[in-house]
C-alpha positions in Angstrom: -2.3 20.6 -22.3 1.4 20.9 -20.6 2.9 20.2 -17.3 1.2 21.4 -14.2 2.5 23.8 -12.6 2.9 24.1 -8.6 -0.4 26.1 -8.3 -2.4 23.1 -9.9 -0.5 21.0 -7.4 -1.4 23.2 -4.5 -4.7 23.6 -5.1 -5.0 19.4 -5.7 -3.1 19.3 -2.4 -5.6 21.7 -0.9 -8.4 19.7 -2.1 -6.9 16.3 -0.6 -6.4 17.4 2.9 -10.0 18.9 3.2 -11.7 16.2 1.7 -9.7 13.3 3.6 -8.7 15.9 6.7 -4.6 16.0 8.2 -5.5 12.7 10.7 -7.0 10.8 8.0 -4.2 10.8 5.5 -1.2 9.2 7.7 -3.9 6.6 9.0 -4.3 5.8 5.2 -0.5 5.6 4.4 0.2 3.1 7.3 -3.0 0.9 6.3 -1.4 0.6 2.7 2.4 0.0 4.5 0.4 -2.8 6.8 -1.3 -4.1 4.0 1.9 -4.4 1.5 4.3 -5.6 4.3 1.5 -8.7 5.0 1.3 -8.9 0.8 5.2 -9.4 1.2 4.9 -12.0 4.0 2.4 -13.8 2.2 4.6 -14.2 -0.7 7.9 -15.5 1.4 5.2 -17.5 3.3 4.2 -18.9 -0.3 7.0 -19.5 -1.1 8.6 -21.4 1.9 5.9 -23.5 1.6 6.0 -24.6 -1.9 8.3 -27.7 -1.4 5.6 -29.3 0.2 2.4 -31.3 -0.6 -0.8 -30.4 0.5 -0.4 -32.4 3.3 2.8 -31.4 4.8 5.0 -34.3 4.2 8.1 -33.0 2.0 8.1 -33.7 -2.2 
């Protein structure tokens, strides 16, 4: 089998850009950027919250 070389990688990175086009694939990136830096905010949300009861008052 062995490593790829750069053609394999050109012609994956040929593939790539005309199935998804050049606009599509920054659009992508900064969905998945959005998406993780909400994930993150969730989390620090999560855990801000987690000395509380269900009902707000402080434990």
């Amino acid at each position: 089998m062995g490593s790829f070389s750069i053609w394999h990688w050109a012609i994956v990175l040929a593939v790539v850009l005309l199935l998804f086009g050049r606009g599509k694939i920054p659009q992508l990136m900064g969905d998945i950027a959005s998406g993780i830096k909400n994930f993150k905010n969730g989390i620090k949300d999560g855990d801000d919250a987690s000395g509380q009861d269900p009902h707000g008052a402080d434990v």
